[in-house]
Residue frames as a rotation matrix with the C-alpha (Angstrom) as fourth column:
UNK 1
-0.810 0.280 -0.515 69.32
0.061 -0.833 -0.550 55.75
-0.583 -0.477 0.658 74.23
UNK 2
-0.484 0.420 0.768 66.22
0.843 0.459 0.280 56.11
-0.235 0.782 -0.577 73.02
UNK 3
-0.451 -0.246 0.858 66.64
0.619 -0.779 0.102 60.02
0.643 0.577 0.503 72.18
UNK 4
0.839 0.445 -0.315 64.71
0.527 -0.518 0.673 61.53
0.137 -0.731 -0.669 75.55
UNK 5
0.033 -0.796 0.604 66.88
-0.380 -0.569 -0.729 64.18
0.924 -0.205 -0.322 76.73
UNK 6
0.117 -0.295 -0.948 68.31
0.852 0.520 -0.057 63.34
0.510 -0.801 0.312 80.46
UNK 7
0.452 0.051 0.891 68.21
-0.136 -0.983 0.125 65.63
0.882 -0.178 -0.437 82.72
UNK 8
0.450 -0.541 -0.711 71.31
0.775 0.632 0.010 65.78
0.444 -0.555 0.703 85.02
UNK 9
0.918 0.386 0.097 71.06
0.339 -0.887 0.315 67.87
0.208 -0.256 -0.944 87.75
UNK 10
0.292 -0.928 0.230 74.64
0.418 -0.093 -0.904 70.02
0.860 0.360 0.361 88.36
UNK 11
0.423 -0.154 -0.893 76.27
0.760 -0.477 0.442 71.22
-0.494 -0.865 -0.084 91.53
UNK 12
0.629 -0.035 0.776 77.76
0.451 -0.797 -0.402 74.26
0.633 0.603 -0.486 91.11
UNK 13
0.009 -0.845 -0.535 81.08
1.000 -0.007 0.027 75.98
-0.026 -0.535 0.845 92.37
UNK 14
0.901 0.345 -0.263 82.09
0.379 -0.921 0.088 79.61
-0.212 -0.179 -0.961 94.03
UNK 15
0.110 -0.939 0.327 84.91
0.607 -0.197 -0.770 81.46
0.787 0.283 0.548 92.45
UNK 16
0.979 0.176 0.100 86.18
0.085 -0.807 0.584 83.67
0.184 -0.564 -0.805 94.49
UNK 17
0.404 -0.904 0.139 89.32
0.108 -0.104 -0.989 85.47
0.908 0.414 0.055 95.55
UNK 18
0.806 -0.327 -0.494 91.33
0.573 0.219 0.790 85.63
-0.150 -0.919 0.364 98.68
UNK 19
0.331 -0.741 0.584 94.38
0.012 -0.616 -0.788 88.62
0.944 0.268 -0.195 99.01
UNK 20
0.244 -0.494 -0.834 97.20
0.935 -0.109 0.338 88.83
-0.257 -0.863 0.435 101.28
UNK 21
0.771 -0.360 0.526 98.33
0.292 -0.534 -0.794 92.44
0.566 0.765 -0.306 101.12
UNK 22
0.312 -0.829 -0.464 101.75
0.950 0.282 0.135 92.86
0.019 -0.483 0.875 102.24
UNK 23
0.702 -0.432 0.566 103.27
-0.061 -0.828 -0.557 96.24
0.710 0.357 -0.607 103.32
UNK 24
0.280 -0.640 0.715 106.74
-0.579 -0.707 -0.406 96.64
0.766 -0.301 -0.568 105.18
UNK 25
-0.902 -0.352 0.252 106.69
-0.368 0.320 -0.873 93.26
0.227 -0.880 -0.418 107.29
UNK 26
-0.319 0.891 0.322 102.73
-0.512 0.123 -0.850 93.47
-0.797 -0.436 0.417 108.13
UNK 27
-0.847 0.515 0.134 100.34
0.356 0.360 0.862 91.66
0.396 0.778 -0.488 106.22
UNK 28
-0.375 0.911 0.173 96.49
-0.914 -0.395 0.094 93.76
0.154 -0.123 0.980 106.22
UNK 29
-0.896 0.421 -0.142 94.20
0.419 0.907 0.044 90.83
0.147 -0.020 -0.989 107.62
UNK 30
-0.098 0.942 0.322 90.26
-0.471 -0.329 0.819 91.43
0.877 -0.072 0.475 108.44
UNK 31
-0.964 -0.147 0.223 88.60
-0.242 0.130 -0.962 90.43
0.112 -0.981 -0.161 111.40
UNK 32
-0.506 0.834 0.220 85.01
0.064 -0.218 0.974 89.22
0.860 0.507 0.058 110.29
UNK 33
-0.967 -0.068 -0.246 83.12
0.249 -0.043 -0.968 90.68
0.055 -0.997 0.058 113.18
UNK 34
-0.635 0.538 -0.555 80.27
-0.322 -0.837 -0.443 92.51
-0.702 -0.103 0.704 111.80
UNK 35
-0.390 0.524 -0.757 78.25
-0.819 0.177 0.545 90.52
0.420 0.833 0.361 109.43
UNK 36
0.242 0.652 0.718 75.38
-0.571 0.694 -0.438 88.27
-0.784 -0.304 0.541 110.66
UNK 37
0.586 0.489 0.647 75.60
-0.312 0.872 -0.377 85.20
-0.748 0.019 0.663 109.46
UNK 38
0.557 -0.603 -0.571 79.04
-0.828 -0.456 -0.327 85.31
-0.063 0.655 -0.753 108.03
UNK 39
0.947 -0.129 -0.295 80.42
-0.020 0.891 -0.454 82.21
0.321 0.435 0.841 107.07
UNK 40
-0.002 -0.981 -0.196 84.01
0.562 0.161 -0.811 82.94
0.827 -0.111 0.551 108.38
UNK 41
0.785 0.424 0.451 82.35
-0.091 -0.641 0.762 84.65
0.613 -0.639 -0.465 111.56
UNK 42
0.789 -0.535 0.302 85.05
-0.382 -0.041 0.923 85.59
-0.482 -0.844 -0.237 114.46
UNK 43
0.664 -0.432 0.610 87.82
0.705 0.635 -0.318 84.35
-0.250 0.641 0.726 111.96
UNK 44
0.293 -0.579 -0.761 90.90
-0.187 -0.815 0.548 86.29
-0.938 -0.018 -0.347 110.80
UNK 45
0.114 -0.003 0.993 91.35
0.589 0.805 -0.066 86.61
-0.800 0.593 0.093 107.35
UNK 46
-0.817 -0.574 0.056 92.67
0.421 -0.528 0.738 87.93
-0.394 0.626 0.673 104.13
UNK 47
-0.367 0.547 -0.752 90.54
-0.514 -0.793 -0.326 90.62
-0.775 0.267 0.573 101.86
UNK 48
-0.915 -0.008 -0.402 88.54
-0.377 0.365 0.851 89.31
0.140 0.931 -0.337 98.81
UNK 49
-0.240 0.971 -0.007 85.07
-0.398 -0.104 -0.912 87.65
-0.886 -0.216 0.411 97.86
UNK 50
0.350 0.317 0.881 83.02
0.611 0.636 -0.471 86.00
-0.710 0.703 0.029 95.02
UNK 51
-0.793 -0.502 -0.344 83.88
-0.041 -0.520 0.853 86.70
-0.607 0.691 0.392 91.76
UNK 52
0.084 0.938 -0.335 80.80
-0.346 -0.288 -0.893 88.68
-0.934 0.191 0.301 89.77
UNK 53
0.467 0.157 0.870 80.01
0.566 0.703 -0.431 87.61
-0.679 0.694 0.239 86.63
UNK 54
0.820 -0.355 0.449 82.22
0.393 -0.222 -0.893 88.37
0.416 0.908 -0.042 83.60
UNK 55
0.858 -0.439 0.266 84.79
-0.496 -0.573 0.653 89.24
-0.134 -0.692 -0.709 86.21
UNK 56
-0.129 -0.848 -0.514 88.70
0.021 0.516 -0.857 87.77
0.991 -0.121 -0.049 85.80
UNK 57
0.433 0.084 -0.897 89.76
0.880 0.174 0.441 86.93
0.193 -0.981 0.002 89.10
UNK 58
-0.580 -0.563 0.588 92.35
0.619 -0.774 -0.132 89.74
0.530 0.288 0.798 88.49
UNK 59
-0.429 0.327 0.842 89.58
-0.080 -0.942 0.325 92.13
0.899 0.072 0.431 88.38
UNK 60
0.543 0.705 -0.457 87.85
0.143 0.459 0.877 90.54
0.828 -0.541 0.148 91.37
UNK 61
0.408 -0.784 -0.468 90.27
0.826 0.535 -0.177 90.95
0.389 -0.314 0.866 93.33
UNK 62
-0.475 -0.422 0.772 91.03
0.693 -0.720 0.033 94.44
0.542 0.551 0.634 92.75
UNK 63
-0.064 0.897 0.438 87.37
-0.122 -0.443 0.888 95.26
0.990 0.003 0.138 93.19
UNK 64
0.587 0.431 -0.685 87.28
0.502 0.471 0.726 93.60
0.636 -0.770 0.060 96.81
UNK 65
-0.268 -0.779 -0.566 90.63
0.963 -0.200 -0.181 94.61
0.028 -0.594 0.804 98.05
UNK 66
-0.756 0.025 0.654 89.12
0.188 -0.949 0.254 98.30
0.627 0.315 0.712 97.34
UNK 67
0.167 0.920 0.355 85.75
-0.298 -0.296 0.908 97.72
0.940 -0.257 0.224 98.45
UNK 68
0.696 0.447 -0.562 87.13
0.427 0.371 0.825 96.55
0.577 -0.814 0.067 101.89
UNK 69
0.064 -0.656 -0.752 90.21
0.855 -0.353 0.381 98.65
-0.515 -0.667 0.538 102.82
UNK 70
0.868 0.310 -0.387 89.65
0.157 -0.912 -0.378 101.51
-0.470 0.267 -0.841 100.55
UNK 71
0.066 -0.998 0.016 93.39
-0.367 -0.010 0.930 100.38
-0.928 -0.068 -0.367 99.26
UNK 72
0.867 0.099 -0.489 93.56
-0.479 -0.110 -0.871 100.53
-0.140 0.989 -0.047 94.85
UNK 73
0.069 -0.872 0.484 96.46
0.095 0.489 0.867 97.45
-0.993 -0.014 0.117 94.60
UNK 74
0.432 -0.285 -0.856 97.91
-0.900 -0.082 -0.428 97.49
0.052 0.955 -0.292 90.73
UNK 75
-0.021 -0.827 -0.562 99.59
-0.682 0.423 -0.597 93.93
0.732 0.370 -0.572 89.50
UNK 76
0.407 0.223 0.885 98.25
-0.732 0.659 0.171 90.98
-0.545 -0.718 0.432 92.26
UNK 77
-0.699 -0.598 -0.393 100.70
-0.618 0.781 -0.089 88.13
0.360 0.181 -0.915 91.77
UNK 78
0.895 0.439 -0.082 98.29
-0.402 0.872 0.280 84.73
0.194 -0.218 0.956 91.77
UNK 79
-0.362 -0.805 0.469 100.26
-0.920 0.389 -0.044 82.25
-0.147 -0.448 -0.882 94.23
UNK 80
-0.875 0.050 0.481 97.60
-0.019 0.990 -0.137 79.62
-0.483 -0.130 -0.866 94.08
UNK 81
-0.286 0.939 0.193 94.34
-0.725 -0.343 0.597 78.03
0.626 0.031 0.779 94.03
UNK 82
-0.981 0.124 0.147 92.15
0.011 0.799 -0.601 75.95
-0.192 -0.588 -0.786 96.44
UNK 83
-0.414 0.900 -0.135 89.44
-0.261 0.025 0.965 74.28
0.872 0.435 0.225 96.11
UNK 84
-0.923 -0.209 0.324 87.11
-0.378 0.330 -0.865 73.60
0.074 -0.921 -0.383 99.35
UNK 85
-0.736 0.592 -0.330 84.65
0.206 0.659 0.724 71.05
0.645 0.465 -0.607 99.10
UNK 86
0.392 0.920 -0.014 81.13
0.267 -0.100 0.958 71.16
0.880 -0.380 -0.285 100.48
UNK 87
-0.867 -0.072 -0.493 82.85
0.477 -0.408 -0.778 74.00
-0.145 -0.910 0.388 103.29
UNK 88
-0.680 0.733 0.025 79.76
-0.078 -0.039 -0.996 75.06
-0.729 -0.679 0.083 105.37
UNK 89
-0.104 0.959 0.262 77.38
0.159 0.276 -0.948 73.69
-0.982 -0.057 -0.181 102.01
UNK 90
0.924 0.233 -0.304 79.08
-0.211 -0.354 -0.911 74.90
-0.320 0.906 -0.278 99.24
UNK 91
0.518 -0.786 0.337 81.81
0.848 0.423 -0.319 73.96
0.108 0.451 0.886 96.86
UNK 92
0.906 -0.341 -0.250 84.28
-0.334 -0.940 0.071 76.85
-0.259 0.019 -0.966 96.61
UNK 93
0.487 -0.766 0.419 87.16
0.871 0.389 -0.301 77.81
0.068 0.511 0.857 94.23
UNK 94
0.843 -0.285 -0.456 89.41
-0.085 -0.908 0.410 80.52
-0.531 -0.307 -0.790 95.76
UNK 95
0.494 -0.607 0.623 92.28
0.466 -0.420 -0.779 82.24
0.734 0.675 0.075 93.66
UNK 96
0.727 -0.189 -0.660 94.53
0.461 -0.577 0.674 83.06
-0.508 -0.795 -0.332 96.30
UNK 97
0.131 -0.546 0.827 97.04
0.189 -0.805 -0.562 86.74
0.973 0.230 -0.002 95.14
UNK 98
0.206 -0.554 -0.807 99.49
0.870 -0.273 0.410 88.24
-0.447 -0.786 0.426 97.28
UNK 99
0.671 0.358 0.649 99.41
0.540 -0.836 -0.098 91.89
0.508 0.417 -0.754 96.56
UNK 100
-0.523 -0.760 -0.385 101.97
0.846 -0.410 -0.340 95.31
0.100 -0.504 0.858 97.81
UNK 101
0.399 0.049 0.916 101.50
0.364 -0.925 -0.109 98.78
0.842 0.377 -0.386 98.55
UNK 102
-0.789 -0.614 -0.026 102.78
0.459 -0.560 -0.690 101.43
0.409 -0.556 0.723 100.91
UNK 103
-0.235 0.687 0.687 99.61
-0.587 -0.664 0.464 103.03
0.775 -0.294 0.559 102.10
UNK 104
-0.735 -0.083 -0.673 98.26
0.348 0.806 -0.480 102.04
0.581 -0.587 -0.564 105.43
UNK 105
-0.746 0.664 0.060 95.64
-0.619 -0.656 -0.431 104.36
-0.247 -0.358 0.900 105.67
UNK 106
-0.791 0.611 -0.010 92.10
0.506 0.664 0.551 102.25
0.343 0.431 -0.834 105.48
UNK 107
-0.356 0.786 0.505 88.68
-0.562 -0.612 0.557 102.71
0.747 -0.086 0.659 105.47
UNK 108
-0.508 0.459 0.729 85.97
-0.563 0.463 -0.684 101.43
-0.651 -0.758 0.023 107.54
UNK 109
-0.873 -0.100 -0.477 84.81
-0.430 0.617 0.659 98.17
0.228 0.781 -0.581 106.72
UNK 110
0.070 0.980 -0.189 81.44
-0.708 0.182 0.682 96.55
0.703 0.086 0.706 105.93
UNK 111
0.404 -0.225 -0.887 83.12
0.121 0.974 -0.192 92.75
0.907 -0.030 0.421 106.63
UNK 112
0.695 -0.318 -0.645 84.98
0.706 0.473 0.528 93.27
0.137 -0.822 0.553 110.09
UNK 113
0.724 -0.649 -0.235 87.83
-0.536 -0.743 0.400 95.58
-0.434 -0.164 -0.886 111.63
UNK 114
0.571 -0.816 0.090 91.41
0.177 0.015 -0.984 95.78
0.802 0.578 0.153 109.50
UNK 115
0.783 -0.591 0.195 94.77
-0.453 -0.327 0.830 95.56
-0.427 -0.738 -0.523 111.08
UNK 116
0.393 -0.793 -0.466 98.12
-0.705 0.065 -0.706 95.54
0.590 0.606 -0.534 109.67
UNK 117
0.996 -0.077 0.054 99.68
0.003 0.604 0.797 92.18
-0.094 -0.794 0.601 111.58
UNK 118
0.175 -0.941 -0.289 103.40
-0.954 -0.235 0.186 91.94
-0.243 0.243 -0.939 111.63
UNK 119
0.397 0.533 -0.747 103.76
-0.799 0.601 0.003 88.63
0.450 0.596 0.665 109.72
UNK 120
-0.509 -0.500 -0.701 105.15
-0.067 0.834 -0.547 86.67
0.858 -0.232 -0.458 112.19
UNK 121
-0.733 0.647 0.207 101.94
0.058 0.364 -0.930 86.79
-0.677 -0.670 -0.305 114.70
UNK 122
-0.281 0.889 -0.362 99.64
-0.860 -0.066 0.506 86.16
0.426 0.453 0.783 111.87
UNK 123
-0.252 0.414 -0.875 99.27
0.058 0.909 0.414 82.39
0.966 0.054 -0.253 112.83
UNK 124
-0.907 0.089 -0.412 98.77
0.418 0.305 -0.855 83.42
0.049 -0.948 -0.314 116.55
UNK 125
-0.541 0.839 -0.054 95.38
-0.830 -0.522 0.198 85.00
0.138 0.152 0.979 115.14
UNK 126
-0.292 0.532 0.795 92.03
0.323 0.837 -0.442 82.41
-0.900 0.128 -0.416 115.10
UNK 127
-0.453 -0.278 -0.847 92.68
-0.872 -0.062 0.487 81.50
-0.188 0.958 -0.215 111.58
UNK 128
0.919 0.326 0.223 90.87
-0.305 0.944 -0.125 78.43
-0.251 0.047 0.967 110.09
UNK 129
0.485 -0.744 0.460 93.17
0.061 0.553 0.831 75.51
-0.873 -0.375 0.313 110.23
UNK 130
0.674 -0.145 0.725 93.67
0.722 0.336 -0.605 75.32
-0.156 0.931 0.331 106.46
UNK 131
0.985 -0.047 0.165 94.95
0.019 -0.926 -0.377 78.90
0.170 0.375 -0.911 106.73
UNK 132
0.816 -0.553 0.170 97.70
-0.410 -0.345 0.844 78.21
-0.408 -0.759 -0.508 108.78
UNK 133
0.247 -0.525 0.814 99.19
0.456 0.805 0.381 75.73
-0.855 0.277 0.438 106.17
UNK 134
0.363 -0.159 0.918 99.00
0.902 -0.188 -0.389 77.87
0.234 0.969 0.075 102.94
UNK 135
0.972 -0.132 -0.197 100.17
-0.105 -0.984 0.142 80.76
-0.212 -0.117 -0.970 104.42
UNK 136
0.233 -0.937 0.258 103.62
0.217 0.309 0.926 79.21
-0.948 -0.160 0.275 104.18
UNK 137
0.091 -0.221 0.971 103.32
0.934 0.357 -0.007 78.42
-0.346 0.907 0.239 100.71
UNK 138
0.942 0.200 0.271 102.63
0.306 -0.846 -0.437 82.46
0.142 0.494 -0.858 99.60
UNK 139
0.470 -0.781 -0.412 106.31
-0.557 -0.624 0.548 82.81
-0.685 -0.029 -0.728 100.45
UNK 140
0.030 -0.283 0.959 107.33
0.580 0.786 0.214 80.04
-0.814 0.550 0.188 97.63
UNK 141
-0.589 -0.178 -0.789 108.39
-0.573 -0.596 0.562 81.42
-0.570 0.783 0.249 94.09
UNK 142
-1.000 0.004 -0.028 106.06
-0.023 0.461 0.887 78.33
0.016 0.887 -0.461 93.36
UNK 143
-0.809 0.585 0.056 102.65
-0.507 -0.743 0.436 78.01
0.297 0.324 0.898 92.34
UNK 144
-0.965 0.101 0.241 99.85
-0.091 0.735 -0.672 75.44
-0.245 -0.670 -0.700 94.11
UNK 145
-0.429 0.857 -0.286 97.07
-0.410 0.097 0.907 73.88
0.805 0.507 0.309 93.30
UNK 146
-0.985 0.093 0.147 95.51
-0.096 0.413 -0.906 72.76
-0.145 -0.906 -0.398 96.99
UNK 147
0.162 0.973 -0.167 92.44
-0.048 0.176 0.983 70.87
0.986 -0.152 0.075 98.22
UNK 148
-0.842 -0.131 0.524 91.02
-0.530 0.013 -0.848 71.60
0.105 -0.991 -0.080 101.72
UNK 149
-0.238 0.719 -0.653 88.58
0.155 0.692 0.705 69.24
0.959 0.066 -0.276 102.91
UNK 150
-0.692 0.346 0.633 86.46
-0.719 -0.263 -0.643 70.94
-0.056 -0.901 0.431 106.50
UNK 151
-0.515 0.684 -0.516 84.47
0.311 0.710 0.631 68.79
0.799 0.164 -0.579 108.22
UNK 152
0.835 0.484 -0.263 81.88
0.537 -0.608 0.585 71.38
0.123 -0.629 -0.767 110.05
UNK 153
0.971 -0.227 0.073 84.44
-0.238 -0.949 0.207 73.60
0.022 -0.218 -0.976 111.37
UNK 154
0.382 -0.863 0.330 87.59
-0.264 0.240 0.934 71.23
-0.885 -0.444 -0.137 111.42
UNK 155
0.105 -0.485 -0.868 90.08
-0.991 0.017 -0.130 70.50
0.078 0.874 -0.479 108.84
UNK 156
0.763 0.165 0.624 89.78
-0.336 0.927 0.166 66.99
-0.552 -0.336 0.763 108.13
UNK 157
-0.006 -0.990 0.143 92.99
0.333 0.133 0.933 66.86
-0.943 0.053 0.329 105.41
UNK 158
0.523 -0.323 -0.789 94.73
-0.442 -0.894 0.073 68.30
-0.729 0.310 -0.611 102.52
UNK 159
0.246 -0.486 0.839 96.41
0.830 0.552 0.076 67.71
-0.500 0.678 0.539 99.53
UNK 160
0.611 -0.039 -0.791 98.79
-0.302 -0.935 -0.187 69.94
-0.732 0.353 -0.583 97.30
UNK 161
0.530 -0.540 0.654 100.65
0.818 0.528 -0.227 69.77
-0.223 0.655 0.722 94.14
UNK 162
0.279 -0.538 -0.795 103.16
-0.004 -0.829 0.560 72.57
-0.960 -0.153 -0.233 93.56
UNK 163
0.764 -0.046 0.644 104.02
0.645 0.063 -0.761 73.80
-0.005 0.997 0.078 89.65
């Protein structure tokens, strides 16, 4: 070397969280209907979002599940993570928590319409493929470390390890 610095440019990765909350049978899911240019557009999906700076996921987590069902969870249980590589252009690391509560009152969301599902017709929602596999796993006492790999809009394959 002949002591120049190098300049090596980094990608960069989205934290972000992902909640199932579970009351009585149902699991709370979103509907992303209502945001232009929403990355998970017409999709059915759990509550949750990027994690802000200096945020734990923990707190992330918290903050979303509030800021989209008006619903104040205490004690999210982390089941996994997943990483999804360049999905629609961006790396992404999601923290996925399974969460309780007894309330079932919600607000009105920014992100799409809420609806308690009874958890045996979640998978008959339009779920991205990946979704339909890790849901299983959130009933496991164990923990996962998964990679989803989308090509455009299709799941091209998967890989988990289980702790």
């Amino acid at each position: 070397m002949d002591g120049r610095f190098i300049n090596v440019s980094r990608e960069t990765m989205i934290a972000a969280t992902l909640c199932y909350l579970k009351r009585e049978g149902y699991t709370l899911m979103i509907h992303r209907n209502k945001k232009k240019n929403d990355i998970h557009k017409s999709k059915w999906n759990g509550l949750g979002g990027k994690i802000e700076k200096g945020e734990t996921p923990e707190e992330c987590v918290i903050r979303e599940v509030y800021e989209e069902s008006g619903i104040l969870i205490k004690n999210p249980v982390l089941k996994g993570v997943i990483t999804f590589p360049e999905f629609k252009g961006e790396d992404w690391l999601v923290f996925v928590f399974v969460a309780y509560t007894n309330k079932k009152e919600l607000i009105e969301s920014k992100e799409g319409s809420l609806s308690w599902i009874k958890e045996e017709e979640i998978t008959r929602l339009n779920l991205w493929e990946g979704d339909r596999i890790f849901l299983k796993w959130l009933k496991k006492d164990r923990f996962f470390s998964a990679k989803f790999v989308y090509i455009k809009e299709s799941l091209s394959h998967h890989s988990v390890v289980f702790y």
